[in-house]
SEDRENBA-239293 format. One line per field, with one value per residue (C-alpha): chain; x, y, z. Coordinates in Angstrom, 1 decimal, padded with zeros to 4 digits. Each point is the difference from the previous one (the first is absolute). Layout:
BEGIN
mol A|...
east X|...
north Y|...
up Z|...
END
This chain:
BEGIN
mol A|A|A|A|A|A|A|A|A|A|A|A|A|A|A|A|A|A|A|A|A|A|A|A|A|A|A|A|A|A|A|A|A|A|A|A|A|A|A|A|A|A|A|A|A|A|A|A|A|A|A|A|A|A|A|A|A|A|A|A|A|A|A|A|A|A|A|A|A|A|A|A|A|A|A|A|A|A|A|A|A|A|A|A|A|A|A|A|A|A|A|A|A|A|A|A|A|A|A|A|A|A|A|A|A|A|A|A|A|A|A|A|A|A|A|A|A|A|A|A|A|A|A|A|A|A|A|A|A|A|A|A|A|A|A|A|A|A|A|A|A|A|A|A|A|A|A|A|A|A|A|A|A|A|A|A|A|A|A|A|A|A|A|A|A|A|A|A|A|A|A|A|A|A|A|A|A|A|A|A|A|A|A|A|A|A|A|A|A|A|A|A|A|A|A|A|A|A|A|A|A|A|A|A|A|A|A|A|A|A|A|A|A|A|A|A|A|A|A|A|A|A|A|A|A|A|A|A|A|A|A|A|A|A|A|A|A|A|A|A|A|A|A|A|A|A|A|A|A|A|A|A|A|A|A|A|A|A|A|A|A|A|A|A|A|A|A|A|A|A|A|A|A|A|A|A|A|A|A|A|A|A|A|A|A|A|A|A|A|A|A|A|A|A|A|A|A|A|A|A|A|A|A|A|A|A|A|A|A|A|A|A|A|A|A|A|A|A|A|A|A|A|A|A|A|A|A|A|A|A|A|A|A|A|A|A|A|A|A|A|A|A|A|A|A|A|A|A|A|A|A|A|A|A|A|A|A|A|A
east 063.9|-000.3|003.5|-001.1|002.5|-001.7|-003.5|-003.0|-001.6|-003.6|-002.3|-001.3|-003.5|-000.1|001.9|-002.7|-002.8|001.6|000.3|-003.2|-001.9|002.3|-001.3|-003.5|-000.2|000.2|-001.0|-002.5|000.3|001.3|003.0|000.7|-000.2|002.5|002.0|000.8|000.8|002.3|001.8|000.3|001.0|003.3|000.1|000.0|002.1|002.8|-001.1|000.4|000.4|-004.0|-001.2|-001.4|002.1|-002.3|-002.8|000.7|-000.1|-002.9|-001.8|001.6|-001.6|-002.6|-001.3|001.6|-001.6|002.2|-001.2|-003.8|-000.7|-003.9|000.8|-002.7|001.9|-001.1|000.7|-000.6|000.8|000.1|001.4|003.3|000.1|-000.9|000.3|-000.3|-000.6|001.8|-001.8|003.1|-000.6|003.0|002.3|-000.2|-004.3|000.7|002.5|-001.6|-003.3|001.4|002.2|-003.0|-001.9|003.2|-000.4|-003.8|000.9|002.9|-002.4|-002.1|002.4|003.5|001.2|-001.1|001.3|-001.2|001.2|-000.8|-000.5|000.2|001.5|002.7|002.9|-000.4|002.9|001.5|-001.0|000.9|-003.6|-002.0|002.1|-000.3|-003.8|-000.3|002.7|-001.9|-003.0|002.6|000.3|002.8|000.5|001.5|-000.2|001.3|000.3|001.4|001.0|001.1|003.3|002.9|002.1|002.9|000.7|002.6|003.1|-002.9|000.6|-004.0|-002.9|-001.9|-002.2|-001.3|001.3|-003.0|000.3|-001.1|-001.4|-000.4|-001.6|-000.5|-001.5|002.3|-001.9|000.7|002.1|-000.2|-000.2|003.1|-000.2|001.4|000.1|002.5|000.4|001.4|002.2|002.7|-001.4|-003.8|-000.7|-001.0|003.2|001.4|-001.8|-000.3|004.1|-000.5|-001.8|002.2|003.3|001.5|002.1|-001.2|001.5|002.4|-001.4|-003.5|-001.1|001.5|-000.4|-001.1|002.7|-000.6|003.3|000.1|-000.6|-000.4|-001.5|-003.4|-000.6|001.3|-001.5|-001.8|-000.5|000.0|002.2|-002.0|000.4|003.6|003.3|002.3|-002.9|-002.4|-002.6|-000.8|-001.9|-000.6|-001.8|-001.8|-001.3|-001.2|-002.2|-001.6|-000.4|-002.6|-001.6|-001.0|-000.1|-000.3|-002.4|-002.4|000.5|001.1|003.0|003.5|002.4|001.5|-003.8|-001.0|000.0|002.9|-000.7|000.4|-001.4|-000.2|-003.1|-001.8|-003.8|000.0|-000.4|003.1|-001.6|001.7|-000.3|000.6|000.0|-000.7|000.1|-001.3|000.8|-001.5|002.7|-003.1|-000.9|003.7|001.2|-001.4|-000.2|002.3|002.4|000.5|000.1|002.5|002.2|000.0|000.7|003.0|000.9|000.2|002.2|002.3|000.3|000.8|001.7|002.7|003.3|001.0|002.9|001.7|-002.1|-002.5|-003.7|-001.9|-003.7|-003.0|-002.2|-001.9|002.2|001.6|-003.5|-001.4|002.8|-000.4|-003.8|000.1|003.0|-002.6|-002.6|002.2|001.5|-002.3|000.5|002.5|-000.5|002.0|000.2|-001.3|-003.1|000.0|-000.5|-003.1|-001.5|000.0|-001.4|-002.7|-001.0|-000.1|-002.2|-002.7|000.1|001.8|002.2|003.9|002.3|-002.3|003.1|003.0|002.6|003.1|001.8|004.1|002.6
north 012.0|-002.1|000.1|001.6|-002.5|-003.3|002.4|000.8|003.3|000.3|003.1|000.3|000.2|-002.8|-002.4|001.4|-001.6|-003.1|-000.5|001.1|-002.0|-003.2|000.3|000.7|-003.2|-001.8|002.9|002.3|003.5|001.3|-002.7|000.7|003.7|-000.2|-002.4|001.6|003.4|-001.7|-001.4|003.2|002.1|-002.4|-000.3|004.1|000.9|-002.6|-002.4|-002.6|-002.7|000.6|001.2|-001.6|-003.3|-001.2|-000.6|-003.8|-000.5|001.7|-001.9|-002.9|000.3|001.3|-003.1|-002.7|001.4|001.4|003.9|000.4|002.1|001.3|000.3|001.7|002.4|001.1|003.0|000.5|003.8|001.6|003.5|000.8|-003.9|-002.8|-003.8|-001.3|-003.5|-000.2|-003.4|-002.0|003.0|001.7|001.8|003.0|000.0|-000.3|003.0|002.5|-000.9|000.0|003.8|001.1|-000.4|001.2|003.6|000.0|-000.6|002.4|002.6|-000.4|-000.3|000.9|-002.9|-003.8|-003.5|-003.0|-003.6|-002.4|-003.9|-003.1|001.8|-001.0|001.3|004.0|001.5|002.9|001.3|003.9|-000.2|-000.1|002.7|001.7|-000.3|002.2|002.8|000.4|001.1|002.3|-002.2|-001.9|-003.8|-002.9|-003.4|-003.3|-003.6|-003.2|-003.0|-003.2|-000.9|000.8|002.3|-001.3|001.8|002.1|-002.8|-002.9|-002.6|-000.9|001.8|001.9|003.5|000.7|003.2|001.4|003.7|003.5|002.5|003.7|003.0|003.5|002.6|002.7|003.0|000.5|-002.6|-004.0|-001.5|-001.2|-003.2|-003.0|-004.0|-002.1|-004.0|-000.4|-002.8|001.4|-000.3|-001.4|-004.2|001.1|001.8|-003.4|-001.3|003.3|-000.7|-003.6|000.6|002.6|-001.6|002.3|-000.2|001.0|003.1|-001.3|-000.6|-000.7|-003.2|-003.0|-003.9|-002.9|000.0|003.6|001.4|002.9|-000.7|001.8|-002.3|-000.1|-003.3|-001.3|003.0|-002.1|003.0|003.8|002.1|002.2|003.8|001.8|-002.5|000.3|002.2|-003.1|000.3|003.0|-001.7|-002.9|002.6|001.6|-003.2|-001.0|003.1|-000.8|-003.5|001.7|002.1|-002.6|-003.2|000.3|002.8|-001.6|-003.3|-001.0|-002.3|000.4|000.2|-003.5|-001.6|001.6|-002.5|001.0|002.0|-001.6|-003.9|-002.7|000.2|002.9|-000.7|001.1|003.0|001.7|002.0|003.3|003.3|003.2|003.7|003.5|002.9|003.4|003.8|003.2|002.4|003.0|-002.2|001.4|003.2|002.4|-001.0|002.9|-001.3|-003.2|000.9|002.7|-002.6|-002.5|002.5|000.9|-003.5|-001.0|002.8|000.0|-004.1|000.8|002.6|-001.6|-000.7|-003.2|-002.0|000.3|-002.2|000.0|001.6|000.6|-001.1|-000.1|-003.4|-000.3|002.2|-003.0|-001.3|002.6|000.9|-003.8|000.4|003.2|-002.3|-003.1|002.1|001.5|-003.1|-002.9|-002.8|-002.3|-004.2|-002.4|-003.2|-002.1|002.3|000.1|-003.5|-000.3|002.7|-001.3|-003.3|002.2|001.8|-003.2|-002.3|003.7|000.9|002.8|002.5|-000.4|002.1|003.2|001.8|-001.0|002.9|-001.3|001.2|000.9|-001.7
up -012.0|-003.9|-001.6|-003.4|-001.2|-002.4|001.6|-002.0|000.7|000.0|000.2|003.5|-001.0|-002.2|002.4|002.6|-002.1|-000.9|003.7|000.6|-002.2|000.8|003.4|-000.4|-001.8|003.4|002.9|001.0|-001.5|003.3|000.2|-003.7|000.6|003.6|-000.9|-003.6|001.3|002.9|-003.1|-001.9|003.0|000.3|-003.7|-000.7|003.0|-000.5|002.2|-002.6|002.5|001.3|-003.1|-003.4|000.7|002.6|-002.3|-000.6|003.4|000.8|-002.7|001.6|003.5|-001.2|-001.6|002.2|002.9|001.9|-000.6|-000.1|-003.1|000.9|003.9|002.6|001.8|003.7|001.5|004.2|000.9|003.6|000.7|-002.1|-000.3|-002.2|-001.0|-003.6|-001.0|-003.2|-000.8|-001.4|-003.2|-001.6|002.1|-002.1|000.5|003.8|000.2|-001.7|001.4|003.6|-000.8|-001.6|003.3|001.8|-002.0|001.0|003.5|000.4|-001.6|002.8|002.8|-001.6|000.2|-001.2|000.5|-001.4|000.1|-002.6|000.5|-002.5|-002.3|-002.7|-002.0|-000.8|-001.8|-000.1|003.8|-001.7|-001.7|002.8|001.9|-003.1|000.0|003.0|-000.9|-003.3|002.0|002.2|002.5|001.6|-000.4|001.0|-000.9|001.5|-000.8|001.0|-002.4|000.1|000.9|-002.2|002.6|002.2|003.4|000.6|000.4|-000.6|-002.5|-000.1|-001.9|002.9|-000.7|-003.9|-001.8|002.0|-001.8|001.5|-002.2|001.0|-002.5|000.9|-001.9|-001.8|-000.8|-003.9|-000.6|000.4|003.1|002.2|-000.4|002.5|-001.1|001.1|000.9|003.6|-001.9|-002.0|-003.1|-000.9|-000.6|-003.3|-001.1|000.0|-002.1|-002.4|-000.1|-000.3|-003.2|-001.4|000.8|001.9|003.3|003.5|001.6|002.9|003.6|-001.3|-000.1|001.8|-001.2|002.4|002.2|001.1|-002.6|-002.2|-003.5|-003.3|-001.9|-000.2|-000.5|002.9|002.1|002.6|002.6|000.1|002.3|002.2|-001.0|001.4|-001.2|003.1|002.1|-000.9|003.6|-001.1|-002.7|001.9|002.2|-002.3|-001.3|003.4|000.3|-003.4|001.7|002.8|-001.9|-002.5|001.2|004.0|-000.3|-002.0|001.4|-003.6|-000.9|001.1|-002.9|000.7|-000.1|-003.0|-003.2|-002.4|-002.5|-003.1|001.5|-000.2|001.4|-002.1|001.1|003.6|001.2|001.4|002.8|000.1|001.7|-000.6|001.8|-001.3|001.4|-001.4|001.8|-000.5|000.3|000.4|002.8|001.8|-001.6|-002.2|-003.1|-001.7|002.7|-001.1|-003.6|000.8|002.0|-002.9|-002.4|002.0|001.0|-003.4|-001.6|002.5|-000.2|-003.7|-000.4|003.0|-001.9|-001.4|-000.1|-003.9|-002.3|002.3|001.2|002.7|-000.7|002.2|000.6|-003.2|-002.7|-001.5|-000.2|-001.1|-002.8|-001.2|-000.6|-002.1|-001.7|-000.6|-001.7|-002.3|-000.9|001.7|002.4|-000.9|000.9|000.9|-001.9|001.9|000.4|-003.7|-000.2|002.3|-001.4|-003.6|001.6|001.8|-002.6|-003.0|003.3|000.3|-003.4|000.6|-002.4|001.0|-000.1|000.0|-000.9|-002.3|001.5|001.5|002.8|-000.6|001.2
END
C-alpha cells in the first residue's frame, strides 16, 4: 500500500483514463482495455505495488519488444479443459481471456481449468480470481515469475513470488477475496519502498549473501513467505511452480529473463493457471450462500486481541477502495515523475487532479 506521505491523490476515474489513453497509444484496444483495469484493480484495492506504477514499464516493453501489444490469442478447449496461447500479449489480456473461458467452461461442467502459454507479467493475480466471483463463481488464479525468492535457509534466488489468488462469491456483500505472494512480500514492494524511502519490515528481504536486510537498496533477494516457518512458503511457491510453468511447459522461475532487463526485447515466456468452480455444480445454491453468510460473521464477529480486528480476506481491501474513491489514489513519486514524462511525450493532460493526499 502508497504511503499518503509526499503522495498525490488522484480521482480514480481520471487516473483510469490517463492510463487508458497512454496505453492505447501503443496497443490494441483489448491490451489497453486488460492491462488498464489489471492496473486499476491494484491501484483501487491497495495494491499499490501492481497498480498504476507499472505503466512505464509496460510502455517500456511494450515498445522494445519484449511484450507484443496487438497479440493473436489462441484458445484450444476439450471437456472442462483448455490451453491459451497468450502470444507474448499483456499478461493482464491473457488472464482474463483465459478466466473468462474458465467461467464458460465451469458453466457447462462446474468446473473449468485452463493453462495459459507465452505469456508475460500480469499483476495483481486477485483480478482475474475476481473476474469469476463477480459472475458468482469461484476463482483462482496462479502465476510464476522470475526469480527473486530465496529457499527456505538458501542464500540463492530460486522460485518467483509466484502468487495464488482465490475469490468466492458472498451473497450481498463483496466477495472474499485471496491474493498473496508465496515470497514474503512482492518484488515490487521493494521497489514501491525504494521510491518512497521507507525501511523494509524485518525478515523480508535478504541482500546477495542470502542475510536479512531492511534496506531496500541493497535488497538483492526476497524471503519466501513464513520468517522462522519459511518451507511453508517455500512450498507454497513450489506448487505455483507446477501449475504455471511445468504444466504448461512454460519457463521455470530461474530461466525466466528478469524482470526489469537488461534485455527488454525478448519475450519472457510465461505461464499461467486458472481455475474457475461452480459452487451450484456441488451444493445447492442457498446452501452455499447460507454457509458463507455464516462463515463470514462468525470470522468477524470472533474476538480480537486489544487494538486489534478480526477481518476476513478482502475487508481491508475492500475498506481501502471505498477510502480511494472518496479521496482518490494517491502516487508515489517516482510514478509521478513518469507520468508527467508520459503524458508531455502523448500530449497528454497531467495531473488530471490537483488534490493531495495528507500526511
Amino acid at each position: 500500500m502508497t504511503s499518503t506521505h509526499d503522495a498525490r491523490r488522484v480521482e480514480a476515474a481520471r487516473l483510469e483514463r490517463f492510463i487508458h489513453d497512454v496505453l492505447a497509444r501503443i496497443a490494441d484496444a483489448a491490451t489497453a482495455d486488460a492491462a488498464t483495469r489489471a492496473m486499476m484493480h491494484g491501484s483501487r484495492l491497495g495494491i499499490d505495488s501492481h497498480g498504476a506504477r507499472l505503466l512505464q514499464h509496460y510502455v517500456t516493453v511494450m515498445e522494445a519488444g519484449r511484450v507484443n501489444p496487438r497479440p493473436a490469442l489462441r484458445l484450444e478447449a476439450g471437456g472442462a479443459t483448455a490451453v491459451l496461447d497468450g502470444d507474448d500479449g499483456h499478461g493482464a489480456l491473457a488472464a482474463y481471456r483465459a478466466m473468462d473461458e474458465a467461467v464458460t467452461l465451469a458453466g457447462r461442467q462446474g468446473i473449468g481449468a485452463v493453462t495459459i502459454r507465452r505469456s508475460s507479467h500480469f499483476g495483481p493475480a486477485g483480478a482475474y480470481a475476481l473476474a469469476a466471483a463477480e459472475r458468482g463463481y469461484i476463482g483462482l488464479a496462479f502465476c510464476n515469475s522470475d526469480s527473486f525468492v530465496r529457499l527456505h535457509e538458501g542464500k540463492s534466488r530460486f522460485h518467483g513470488t509466484n502468487p495464488i489468488a482465490a475469490a468466492v462469491p458472498v451473497a450481498g456483500q463483496r466477495p472474499w477475496l485471496l491474493d498473496m505472494a508465496t515470497s514474503a512480500i512482492p518484488y515490487n514492494r521493494v521497489q514501491l519502498y525504494r521510491s518512497l524511502a521507507r525501511v523494509l519490515p524485518e525478515g523480508v528481504a535478504s541482500d546477495v549473501e542470502g542475510r536479512d536486510v531492511r534496506d531496500a537498496e541493497r535488497a538483492d533477494m526476497l524471503a519466501p513467505l513464513g520468517g522462522e516457518f519459511g518451507f511453508k512458503g517455500a512450498g507454497l511457491g513450489g506448487l505455483v511452480e507446477i501449475l504455471s510453468a511445468v504444466l504448461t511447459g512454460m519457463q521455470l522461475s530461474f530461466d525466466i529473463a528478469p524482470m526489469p532487463g537488461p534485455d527488454l526485447s525478448t519475450p519472457r515466456g510465461l505461464g499461467a493457471f486458472v481455475l474457475a468452480l461452480d459452487p451450484a455444480a456441488f451444493v445447492a445454491p442457498a446452501t452455499f450462500e447460507a454457509g458463507m453468510t455464516r462463515y463470514l460473521e462468525t470470522l468477524r464477529g470472533s474476538p480480537a486481541v486489544d487494538g486489534g480486528e478480526v477481518m476476513a480476506p478482502g475487508d481491508r481491501e475492500w475498506r481501502e477502495a471505498a477510502e480511494r474513491e472518496r479521496h482518490g489514489i494517491p502516487l508515489d513519486p517516482d510514478t509521478l515523475a513518469h507520468y508527467a514524462a508520459l503524458a508531455e511525450r502523448f500530449g497528454l493532460a497531467w495531473p488530471p487532479d490537483n488534490r493531495r493526499g495528507a500526511t
